[in-house]
Each structure stands twice: as structure tokens, then as C-alpha cells.
N, C-alpha and C positions, 0 to 999 in steps of 0.2 A: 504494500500500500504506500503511494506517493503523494505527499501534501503538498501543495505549491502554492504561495502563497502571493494570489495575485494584484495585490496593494490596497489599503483603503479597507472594505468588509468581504475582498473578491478572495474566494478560494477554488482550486481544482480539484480534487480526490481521483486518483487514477490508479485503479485494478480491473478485472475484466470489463467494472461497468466504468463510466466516466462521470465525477459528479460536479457542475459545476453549480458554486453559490456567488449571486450580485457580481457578476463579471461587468464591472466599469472601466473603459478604458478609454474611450474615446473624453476628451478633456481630463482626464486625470491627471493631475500631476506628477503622481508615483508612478504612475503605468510604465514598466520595463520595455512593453512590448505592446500591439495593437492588437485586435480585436482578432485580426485573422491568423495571430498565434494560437488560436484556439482553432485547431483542425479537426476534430473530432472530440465529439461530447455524446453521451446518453441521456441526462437529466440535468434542467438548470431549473436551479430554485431562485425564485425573487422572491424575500422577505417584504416587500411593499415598497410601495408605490414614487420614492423620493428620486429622483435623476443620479446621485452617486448610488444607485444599488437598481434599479433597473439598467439603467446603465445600457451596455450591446447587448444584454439576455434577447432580445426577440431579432438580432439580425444574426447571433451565433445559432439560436435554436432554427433558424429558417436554411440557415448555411449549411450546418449538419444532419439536420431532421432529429435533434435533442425534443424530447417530450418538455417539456414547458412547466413547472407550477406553479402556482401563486394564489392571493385572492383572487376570487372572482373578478371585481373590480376592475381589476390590471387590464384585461381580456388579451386575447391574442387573434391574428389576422386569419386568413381563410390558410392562408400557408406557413402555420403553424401549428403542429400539434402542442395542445393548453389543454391544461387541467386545473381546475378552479378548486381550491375547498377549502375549507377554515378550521377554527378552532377545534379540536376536541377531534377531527376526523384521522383519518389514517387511509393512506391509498397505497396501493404497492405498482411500482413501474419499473422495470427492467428486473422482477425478482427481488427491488431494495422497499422495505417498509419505509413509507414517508409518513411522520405526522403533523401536523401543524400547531403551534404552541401561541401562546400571548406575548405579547411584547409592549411596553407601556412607552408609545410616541407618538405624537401625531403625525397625519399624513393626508396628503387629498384625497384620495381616493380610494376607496376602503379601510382596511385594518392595517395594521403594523404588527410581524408577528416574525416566528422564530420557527426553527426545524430540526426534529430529531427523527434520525434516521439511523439504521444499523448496514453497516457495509465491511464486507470483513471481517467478520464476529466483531466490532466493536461498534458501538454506539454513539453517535456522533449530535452537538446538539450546538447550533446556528443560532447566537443569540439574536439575528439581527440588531436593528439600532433600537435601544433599550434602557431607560432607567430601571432601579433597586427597584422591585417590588415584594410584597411576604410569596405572592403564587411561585417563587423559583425555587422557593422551600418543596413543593408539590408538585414541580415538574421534574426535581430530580430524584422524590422519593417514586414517582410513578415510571420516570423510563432510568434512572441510574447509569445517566451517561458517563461513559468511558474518558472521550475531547471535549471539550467546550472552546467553541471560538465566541469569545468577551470580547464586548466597546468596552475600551478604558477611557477613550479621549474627551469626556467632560463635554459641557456646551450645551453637547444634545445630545451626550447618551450618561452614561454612568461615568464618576473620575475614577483614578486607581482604587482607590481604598473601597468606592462600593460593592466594586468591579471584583474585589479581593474577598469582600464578604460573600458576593455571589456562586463564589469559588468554594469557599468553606461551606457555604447551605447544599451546593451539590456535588462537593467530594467525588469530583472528579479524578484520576489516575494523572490527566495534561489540560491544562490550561496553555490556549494559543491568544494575547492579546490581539486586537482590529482594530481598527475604526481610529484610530490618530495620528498623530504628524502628517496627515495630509493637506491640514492647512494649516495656515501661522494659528487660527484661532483653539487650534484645537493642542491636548500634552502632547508636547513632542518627544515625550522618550516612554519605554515601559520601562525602564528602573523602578519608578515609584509603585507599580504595580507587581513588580517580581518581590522587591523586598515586603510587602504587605503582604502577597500569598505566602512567602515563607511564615511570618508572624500568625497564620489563621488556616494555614491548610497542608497537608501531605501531597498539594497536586505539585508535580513537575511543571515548572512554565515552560513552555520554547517558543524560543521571537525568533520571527523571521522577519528576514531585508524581502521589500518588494522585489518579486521574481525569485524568490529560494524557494527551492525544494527539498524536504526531508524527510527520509523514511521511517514510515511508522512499523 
């Protein structure tokens, strides 16, 4: 299993299936590489609806023929296979169980939400962009995620230290920080959040530089 971490909230997961989440590249400023470095994908999830996290998801899923999910909301074109669902639901596509979680953000259009999925025997959980809430007590006593990819970057999502308790309420095995230094306004290091998970949790952090890949 290969994580590559593709700047901003974007990740790839590569084993038999391809997983991609919030592939923004197009105006990004982290972006190592452009959209058509994505050659082949099976599932792109959008967490919702904001432009850094839809991002290329509907010209990469039309390029590859990637099944598509998100809210409803989001919708997708005649030439793209899209799958709509929400909260509380669970769909399986290419053999990988998807579910869709909560996420507390606003957004224009529909919900703002989060993704826990198992691929590889392990279980993987996509906070999307997200403040502290009690329900992350309850999404990790119901699926007991393995990774958790966390916003640490403040502003508009959690800062280190919430970011750090979120980690200790779901006692994860890996914590992967997101969502910061991509702009001036947002932390620009995960320091502050590697030494808080050491003070409150057993998870291993690993940061990754926009464009790194490392095996799980």
C-alpha cells in the first residue's frame, strides 16, 4: 500500500484499487505536479463542496472513468460515473466499503463530511475540513480507524492541539497531518501538532512534503 501525499487535503492510496481523496491541483500552490499526473484512479472521494477539495475530482474521474462520490449536492455530469450519499450510509465500489461521516464546516452546497473506508485490511478515515466536535468520540468507537488524515491548519479547520485531541479520542495506530501551509493564513508547520500527539496519544505521526510517497 502507497500513500502519496498530494498537497493541501489531496491524497492517493495505491494497491490493486486506486483511491483518490480532494485531488486539487489546478491553482494550488503546493501542487508538485498537475492534474494529468493522475493516470489512472478507481474511486475519488470529495469531502464537499469548497474549490481546494473538489478541486480536478470531476475532470480526473471523466479522464479515467474513477467512480465518483460525494454528496449529492456536488452532482456529476452525464460523463461521469457519481455516486451520491450521506451521512450514516455505506456503499461498496470496486470491493472497498465506503462510509460517509460528519464533519462540522460550512459549505455551499450540501454537507461537509468525512470518509472511512477499509482498503488493505486497514481502515482509513478522511477527516475532511473539520472543526473539534464530541461525535469523533463515536466515529472512532464505531469504525476504529487504523490512519486518520487530520486539518491541523486553524482558520477553518481544527489548530494543532484540537487536531491532537482528535487523535487521542480515536486512537489511531498513524496520524497523517492536511490541510496547512498552503497559505500564508493558515500553520505552516506540523511541529506543533507532532509534539501535542506525542503528549495525548500512542499514534505515530508521518508528514509528508507535497508529492511524497510512503509505504504503509
Amino acid at each position: 500500500m502507497e500513500v502519496t501525499y498530494l498537497s493541501h487535503s489531496g491524497f492517493k492510496l495505491t494497491s490493486e484499487v486506486k483511491v483518490i481523496v480532494d485531488p486539487w491541483f489546478s491553482g494550488n500552490p503546493k501542487a508538485v505536479a498537475g492534474a494529468d499526473s493522475i493516470t489512472s484512479a478507481d474511486i475519488v472521494l470529495v469531502t464537499h463542496g469548497h474549490p481546494d477539495h473538489v478541486g480536478d475530482s470531476h475532470s480526473i474521474a471523466k479522464r479515467t472513468g474513477a467512480v465518483l462520490v460525494s454528496v449529492p449536492e456536488l452532482g456529476v455530469g452525464d460523463e461521469i460515473q457519481g455516486i451520491g450519499m450521506n451521512f450514516g450510509g455505506t456503499i461498496t465500489v470496486k470491493g472497498i466499503p465506503i462510509s460517509m461521516v460528519k464533519a462540522e464546516h460550512s459549505v455551499g452546497g450540501g454537507d461537509a463530511a468525512g470518509f472511512v473506508w477499509k482498503q488493505e485490511g486497514k481502515v482509513f478515515y478522511h477527516m475532511g475540513d473539520t472543526s473539534l466536535f464530541s461525535d469523533i468520540r463515536l466515529i472512532g468507537e464505531l469504525y476504529s480507524p487504523d490512519v486518520v488524515f487530520v486539518p491541523i491548519g486553524d482558520h477553518y479547520t481544527m489548530n494543532p492541539d484540537h487536531a491532537a485531541l482528535a487523535i487521542k479520542w480515536l486512537n489511531p495506530k498513524l496520524a497523517i497531518p492536511m490541510h496547512y501551509a498552503t497559505f500564508p493564513i493558515l500553520t505552516q508547520s506540523a511541529d506543533g501538532f507532532v509534539k501535542a500527539v506525542k503528549g495525548a496519544s500512542k499514534a505515530e505521526v508521518l508528514v509528508f512534503a507535497p508529492g511524497e510517497t510512503k509505504t504503509l
